[in-house]
C-alpha positions as CSV (number, residue, x, y, z in Angstrom):
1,X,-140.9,-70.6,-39.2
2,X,-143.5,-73.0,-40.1
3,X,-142.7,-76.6,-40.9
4,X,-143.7,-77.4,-43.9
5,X,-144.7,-81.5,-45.1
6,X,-142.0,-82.9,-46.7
7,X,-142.1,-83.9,-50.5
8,X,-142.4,-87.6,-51.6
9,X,-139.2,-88.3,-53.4
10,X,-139.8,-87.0,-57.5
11,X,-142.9,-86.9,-56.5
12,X,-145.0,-86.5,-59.7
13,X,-142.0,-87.1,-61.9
14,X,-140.6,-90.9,-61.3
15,X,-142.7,-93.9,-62.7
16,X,-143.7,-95.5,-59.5
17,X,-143.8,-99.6,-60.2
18,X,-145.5,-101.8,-57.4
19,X,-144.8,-105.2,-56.7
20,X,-147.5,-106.8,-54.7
21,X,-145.2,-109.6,-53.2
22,X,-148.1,-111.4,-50.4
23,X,-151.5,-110.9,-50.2
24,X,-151.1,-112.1,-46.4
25,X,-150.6,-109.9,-43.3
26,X,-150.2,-110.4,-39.8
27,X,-153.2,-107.8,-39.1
28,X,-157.1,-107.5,-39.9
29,X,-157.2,-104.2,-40.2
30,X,-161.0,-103.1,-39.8
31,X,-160.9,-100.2,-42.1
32,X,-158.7,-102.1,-44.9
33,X,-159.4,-101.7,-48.4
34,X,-157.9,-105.2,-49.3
35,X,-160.6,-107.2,-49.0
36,X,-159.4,-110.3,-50.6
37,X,-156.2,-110.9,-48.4
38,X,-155.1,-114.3,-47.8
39,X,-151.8,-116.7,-47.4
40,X,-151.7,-118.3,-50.9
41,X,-150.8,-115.5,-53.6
42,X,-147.3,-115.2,-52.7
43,X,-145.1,-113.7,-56.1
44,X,-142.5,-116.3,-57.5
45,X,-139.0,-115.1,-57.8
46,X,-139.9,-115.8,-61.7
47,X,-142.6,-114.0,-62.0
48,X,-140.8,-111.2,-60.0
49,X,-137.7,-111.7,-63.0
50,X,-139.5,-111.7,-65.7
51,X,-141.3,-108.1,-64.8
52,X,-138.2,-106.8,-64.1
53,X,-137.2,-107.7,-67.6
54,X,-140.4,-106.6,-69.4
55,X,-139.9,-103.3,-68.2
56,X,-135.9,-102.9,-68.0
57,X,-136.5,-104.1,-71.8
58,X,-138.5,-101.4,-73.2
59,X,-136.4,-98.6,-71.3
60,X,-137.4,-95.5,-74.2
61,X,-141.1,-97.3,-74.2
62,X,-143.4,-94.0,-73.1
63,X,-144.4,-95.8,-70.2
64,X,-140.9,-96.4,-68.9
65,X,-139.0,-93.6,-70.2
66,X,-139.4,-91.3,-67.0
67,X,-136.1,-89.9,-66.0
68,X,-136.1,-91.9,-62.6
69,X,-138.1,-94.7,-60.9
70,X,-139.7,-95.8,-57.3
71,X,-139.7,-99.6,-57.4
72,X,-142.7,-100.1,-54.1
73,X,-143.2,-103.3,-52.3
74,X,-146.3,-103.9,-50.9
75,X,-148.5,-106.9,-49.7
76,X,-150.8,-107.6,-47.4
77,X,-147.5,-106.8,-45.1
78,X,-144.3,-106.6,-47.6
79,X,-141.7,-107.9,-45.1
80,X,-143.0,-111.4,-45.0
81,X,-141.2,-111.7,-48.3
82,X,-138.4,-110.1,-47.4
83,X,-135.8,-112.7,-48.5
84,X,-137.7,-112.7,-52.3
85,X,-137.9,-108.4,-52.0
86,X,-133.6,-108.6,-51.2
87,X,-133.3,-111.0,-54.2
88,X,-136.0,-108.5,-56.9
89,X,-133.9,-105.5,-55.4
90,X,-130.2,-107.4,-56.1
91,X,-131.2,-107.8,-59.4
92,X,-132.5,-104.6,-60.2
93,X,-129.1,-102.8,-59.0
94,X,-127.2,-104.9,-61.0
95,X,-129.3,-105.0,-64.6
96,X,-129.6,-101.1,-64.3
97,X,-125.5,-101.1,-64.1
98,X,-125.0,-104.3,-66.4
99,X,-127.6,-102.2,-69.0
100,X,-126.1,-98.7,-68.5
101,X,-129.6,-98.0,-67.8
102,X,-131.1,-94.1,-67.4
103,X,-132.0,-95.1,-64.3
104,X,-128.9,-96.2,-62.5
105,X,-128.4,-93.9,-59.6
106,X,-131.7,-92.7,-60.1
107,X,-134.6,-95.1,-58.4
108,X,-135.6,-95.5,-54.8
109,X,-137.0,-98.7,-53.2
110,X,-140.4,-97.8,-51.3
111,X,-142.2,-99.8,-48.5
112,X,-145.1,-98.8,-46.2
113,X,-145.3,-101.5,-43.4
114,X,-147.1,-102.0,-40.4
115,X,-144.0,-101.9,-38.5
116,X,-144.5,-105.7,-36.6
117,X,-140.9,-107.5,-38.2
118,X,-139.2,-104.4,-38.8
119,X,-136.8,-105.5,-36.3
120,X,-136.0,-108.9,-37.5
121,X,-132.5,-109.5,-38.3
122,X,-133.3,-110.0,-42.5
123,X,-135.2,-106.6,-42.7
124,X,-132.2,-104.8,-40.9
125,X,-129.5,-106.3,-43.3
126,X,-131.7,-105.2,-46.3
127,X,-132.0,-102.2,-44.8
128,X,-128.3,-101.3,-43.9
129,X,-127.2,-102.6,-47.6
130,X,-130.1,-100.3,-49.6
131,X,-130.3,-97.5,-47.3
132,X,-129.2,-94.7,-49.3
133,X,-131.9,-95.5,-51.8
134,X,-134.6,-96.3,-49.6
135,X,-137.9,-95.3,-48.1
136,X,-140.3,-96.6,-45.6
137,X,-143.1,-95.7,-43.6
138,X,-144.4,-97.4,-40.3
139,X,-148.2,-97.3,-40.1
140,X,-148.8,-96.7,-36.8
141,X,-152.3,-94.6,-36.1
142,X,-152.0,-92.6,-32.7
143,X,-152.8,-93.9,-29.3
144,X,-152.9,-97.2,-28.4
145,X,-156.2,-96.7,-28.0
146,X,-157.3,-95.2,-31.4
147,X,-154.2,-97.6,-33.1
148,X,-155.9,-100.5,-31.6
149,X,-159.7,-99.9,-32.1
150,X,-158.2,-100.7,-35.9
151,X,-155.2,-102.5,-36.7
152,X,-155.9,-106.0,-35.0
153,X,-154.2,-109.4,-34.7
154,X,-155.6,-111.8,-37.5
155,X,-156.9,-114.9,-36.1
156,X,-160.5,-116.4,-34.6
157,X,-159.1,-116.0,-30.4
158,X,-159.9,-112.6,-28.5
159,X,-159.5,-109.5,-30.0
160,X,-156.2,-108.2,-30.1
161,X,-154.1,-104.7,-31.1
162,X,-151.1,-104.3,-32.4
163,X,-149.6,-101.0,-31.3
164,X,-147.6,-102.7,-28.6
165,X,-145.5,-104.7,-31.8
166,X,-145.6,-101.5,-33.8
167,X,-144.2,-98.8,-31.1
168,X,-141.1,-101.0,-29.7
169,X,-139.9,-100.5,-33.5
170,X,-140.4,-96.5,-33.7
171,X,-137.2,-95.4,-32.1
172,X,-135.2,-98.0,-34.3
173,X,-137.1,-96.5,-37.3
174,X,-136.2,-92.9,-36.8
175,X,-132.5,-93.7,-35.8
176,X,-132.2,-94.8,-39.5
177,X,-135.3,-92.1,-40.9
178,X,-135.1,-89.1,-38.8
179,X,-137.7,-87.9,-41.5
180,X,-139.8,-90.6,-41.2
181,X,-143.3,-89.8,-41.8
182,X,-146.5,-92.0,-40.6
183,X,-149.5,-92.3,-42.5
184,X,-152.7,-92.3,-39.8
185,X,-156.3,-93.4,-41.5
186,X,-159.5,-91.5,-40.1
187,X,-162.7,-94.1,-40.1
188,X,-166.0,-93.3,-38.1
189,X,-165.5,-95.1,-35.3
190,X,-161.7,-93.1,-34.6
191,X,-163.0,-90.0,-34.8
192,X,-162.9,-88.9,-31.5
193,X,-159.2,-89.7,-31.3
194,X,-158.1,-87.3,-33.9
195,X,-156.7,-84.3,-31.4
196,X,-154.7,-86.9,-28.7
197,X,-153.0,-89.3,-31.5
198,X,-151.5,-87.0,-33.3
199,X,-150.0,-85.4,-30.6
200,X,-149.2,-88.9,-29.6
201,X,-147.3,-89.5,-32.5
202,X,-145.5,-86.0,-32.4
203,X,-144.7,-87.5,-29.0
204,X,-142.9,-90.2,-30.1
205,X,-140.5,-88.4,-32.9
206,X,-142.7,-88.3,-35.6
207,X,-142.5,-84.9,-37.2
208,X,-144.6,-85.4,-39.7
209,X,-147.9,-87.0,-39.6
210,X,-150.2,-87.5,-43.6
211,X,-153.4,-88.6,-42.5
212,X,-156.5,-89.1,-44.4
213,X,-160.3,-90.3,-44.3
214,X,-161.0,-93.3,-45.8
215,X,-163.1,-92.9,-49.3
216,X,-165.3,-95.5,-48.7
217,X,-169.1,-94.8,-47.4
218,X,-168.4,-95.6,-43.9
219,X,-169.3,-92.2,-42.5
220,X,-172.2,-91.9,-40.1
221,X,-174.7,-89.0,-39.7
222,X,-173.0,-85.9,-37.8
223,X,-169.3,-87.7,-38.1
224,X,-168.4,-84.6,-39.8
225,X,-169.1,-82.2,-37.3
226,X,-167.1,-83.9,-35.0
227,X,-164.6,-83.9,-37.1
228,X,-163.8,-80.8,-37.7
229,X,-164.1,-80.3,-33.6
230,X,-161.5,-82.5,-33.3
231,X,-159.4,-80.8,-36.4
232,X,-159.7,-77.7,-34.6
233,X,-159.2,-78.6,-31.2
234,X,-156.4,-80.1,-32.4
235,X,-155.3,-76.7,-34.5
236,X,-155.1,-75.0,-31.0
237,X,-153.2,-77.5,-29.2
238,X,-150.3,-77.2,-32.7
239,X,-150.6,-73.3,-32.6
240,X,-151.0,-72.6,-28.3
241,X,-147.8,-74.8,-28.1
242,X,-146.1,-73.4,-31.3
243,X,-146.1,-77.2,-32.4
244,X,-145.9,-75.8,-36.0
245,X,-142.2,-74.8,-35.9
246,X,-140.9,-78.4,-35.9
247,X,-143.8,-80.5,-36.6
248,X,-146.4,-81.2,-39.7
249,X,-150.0,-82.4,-40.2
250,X,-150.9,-82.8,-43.7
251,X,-154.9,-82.2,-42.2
252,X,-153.8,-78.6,-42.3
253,X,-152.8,-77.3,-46.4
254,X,-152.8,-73.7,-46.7
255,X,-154.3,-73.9,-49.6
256,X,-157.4,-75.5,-50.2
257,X,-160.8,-75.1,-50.1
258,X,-161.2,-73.1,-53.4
259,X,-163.2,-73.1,-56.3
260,X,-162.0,-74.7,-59.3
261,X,-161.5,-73.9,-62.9
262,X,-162.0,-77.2,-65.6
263,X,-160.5,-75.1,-68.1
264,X,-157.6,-74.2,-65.7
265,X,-157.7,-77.1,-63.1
266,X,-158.5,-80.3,-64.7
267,X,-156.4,-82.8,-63.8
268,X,-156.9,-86.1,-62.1
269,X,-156.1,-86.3,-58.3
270,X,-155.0,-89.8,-58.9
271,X,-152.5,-91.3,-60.3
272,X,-154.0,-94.4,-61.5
273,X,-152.1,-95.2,-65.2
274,X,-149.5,-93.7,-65.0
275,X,-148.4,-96.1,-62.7
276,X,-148.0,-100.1,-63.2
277,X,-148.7,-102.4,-60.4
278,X,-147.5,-106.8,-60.8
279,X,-149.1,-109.5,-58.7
280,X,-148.0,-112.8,-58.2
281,X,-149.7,-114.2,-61.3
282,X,-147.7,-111.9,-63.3
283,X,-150.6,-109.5,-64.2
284,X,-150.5,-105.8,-64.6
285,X,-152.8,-103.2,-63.7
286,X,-152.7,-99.3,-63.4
287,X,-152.9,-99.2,-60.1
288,X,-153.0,-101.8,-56.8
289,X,-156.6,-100.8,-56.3
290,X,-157.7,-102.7,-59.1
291,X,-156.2,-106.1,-58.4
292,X,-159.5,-107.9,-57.6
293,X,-157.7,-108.5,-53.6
294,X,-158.7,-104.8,-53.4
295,X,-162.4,-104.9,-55.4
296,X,-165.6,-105.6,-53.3
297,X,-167.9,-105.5,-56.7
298,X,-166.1,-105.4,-59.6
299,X,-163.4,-107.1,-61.4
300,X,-160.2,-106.8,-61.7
301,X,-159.0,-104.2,-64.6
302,X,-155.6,-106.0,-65.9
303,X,-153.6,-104.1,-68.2
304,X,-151.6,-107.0,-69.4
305,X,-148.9,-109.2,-67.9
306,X,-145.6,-110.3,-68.0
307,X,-145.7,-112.2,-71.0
308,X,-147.4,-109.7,-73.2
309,X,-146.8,-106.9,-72.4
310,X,-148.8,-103.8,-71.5
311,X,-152.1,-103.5,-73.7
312,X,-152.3,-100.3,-74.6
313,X,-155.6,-99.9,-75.6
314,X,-156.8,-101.3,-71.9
315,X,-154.7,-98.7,-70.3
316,X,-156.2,-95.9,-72.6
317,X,-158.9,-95.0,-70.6
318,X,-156.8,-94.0,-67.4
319,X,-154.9,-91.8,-69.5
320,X,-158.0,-89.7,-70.7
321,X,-159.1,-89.1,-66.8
322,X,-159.4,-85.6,-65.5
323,X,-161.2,-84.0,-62.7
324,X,-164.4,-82.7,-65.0
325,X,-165.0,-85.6,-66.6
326,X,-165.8,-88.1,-63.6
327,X,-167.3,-85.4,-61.7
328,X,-170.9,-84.5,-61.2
329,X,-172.0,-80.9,-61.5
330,X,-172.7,-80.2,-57.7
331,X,-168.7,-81.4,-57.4
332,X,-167.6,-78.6,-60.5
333,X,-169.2,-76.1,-58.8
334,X,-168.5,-76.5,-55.5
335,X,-167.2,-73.6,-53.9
336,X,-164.2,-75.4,-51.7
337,X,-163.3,-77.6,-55.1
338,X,-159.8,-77.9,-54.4
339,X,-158.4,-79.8,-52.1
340,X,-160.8,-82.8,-52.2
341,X,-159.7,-86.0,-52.8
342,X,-160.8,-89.5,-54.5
343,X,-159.1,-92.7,-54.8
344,X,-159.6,-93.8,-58.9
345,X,-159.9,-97.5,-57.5
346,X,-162.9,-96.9,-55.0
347,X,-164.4,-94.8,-58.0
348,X,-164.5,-97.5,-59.9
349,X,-165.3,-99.8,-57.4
350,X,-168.6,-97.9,-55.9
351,X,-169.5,-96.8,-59.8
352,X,-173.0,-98.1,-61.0
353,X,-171.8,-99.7,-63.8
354,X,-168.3,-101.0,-64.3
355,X,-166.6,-97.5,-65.2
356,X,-163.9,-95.3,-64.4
357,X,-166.3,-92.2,-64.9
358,X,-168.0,-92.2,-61.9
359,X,-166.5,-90.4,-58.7
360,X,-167.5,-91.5,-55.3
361,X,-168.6,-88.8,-53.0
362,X,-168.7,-90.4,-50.2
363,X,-166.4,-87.8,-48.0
364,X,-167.8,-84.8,-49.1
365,X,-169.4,-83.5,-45.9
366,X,-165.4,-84.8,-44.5
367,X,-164.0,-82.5,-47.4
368,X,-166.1,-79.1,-46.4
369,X,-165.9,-80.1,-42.5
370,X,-161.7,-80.3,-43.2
371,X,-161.9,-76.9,-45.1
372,X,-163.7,-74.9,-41.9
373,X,-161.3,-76.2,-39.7
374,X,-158.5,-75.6,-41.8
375,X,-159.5,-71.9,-42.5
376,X,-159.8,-71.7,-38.7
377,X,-156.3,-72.9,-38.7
378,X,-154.1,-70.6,-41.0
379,X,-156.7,-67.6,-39.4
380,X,-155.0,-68.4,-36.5
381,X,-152.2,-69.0,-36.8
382,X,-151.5,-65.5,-39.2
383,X,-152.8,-63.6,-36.5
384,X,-150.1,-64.8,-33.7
385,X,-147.4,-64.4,-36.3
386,X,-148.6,-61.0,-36.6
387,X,-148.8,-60.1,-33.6
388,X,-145.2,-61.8,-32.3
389,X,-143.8,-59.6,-35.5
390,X,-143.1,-62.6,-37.9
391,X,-143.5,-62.8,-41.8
392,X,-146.1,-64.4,-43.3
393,X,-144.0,-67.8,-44.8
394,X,-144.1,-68.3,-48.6
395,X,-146.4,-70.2,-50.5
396,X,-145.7,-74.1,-50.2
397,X,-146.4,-77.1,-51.5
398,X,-148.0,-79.9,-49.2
399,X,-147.7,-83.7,-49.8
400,X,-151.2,-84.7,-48.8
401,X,-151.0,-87.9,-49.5
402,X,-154.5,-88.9,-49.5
């Protein structure tokens, strides 16, 4: 039996809406994409009200009319704003029964946190009242060495990590999410940690580990090549010690690393539009990654806002993305096509000019160094199933999320 990577909840089918509560965080990440963090833009409970209403208004609108919904919190580090987060989630329960809404019974309240507050007394009576529709995922990144090389203390003293904070609140987490999955980010620097922090994090009782390069150019000549050392000395430690049975990497996708059809294959890897993201100043955009916190060059792409109303001519363009359009021709033809990632905000974001049209390449040698090691992988392990007399496992579907 191989494990397989559990599937985000509807994923691909409910409307995912993100409410970007704080810009602020406890940590200074050093491979963070929100470069515009700070302690001001905190959302307003009437703000927060008034985007609940917009959308819980135009139910049968096409851009709300999904069959169910993930309502995501996310900062800087959501559980600052806990008390405002219980308040926006009281209210939604009770206009989706008030309403008879479609989605009553059918949404899910989603945080990814660094882990630091989980503990605190307010998070665990939000958590005990909204558990059964509820997800969240602790960042922590492997080792304490490789988790603290990273995800630093903000502030102007000594450098200091965070793993300590993080990994007192692990066993607490899995108690209430045996299924809890961790989501580990691969920069240059952390390279050479790959093989010891997952199993690190296998160690602790996390059975399922998504992990992911970052898409921005940060990669160093050669990084890929010790990459995929690391991905497949890591592939032998999961396979020697029949780690696979009860334990997931999402590094590892049986199938990738093809060739790709635009006339059979085009869709876009992200999905950027079809899902709506509020900040405090009650603006929308398609997607977190376009709030100006997370831009380096360009500006922010708002959609609309609270008052109104989604403009659907500025949201157009997202809707008219696929894989052929924003690729060049070296990335249509490449022979391990599927499988490779981009993130529509950092397109944008590196793009020449300000355009959508434009997809960063910036982990392609990551990409083809992944595929190697991830033929060398399945290679394997097929031939100890076949020799201890097992089947070969169905075809599945992986949750990269990259």
């Amino acid at each position: 039996m191989i494990k397989n990577n559990d599937s985000s909840w509807q994923s691909n089918i409910a409307k995912t809406i993100t409410f970007i509560v704080t810009k602020d965080c406890q940590l200074a990440c050093k491979y963070c994409y929100l470069v515009g963090k700070n302690t001001k833009e905190r959302m307003s409970w009437d703000v927060a009200k008034q985007a609940i209403d917009y959308i819980l208004d135009n139910e049968y609108d096409e851009n709300f009319n999904h069959d169910s919904v993930i309502f995501d919190f996310i900062g800087g580090e959501p559980f600052l704003e806990i008390e405002l987060i219980d308040q926006i989630c009281d209210y939604i329960k009770s206009e989706l029964y008030r309403r008879n809404h479609h989605w009553f019974n059918s949404y899910r309240f989603s945080f990814s946190t660094n882990g630091i507050n989980y503990h605190e007394e307010k998070v665990q009576r939000f958590i005990e009242k909204n558990i059964t529709h509820l997800s969240i995922g602790i960042t922590i990144d492997g080792t304490q060495q490789k988790h603290d090389l990273n995800r630093i203390w903000k502030g102007d003293g000594p450098e200091r990590g965070s793993y300590d904070d993080v990994v007192r609140n692990i066993p607490l987490w899995l108690s209430q999410f045996p299924g809890g999955a961790t989501k580990v980010t691969i920069s240059s620097a952390d390279i050479p940690y790959i093989k010891e922090s997952v199993l690190h994090l296998y160690s602790l009782g996390i059975h399922e580990v998504n992990i992911n390069c970052v898409f921005e150019d940060v990669w160093e000549e050669g990084d890929d090549k010790k990459f995929e050392e690391q991905l497949m000395e890591l592939a032998d430690a999961i396979i020697d010690n029949d780690l696979y049975k009860d334990y997931a990497c999402s590094f590892y996708t049986e199938h990738m690393g093809k060739p790709m059809d635009c006339k059979l294959e085009n869709n876009n890897w992200c999905g950027a539009g079809q899902m709506l993201a509020i900040d405090a100043a009650g603006n929308f955009y398609p997607c977190t990654r376009f709030a100006q916190y997370s831009l380096r060059d360009k500006k922010a792409w708002i959609i609309g806002n609270i008052h109104s109303g989604i403009d659907k001519n500025k949201l157009r363009p997202f809707l008219t993305l696929d894989r052929c359009t924003q690729s060049t021709q070296e990335c249509i033809d490449c022979e391990v096509a599927s499988g490779c990632a981009w993130c529509q905000g950092e397109n944008y974001d590196a793009a020449d000019t300000p355009t959508i049209y434009q997809r960063a390449t910036a982990i392609c040698k990551m990409h083809k160094a992944r595929v190697r090691a991830n033929n060398y992988y399945w290679n394997k392990l097929y031939r100890k199933l076949e020799l201890e007399g097992e089947e070969k496992p169905a075809e599945k579907t992986f949750n990269l999320n990259c």
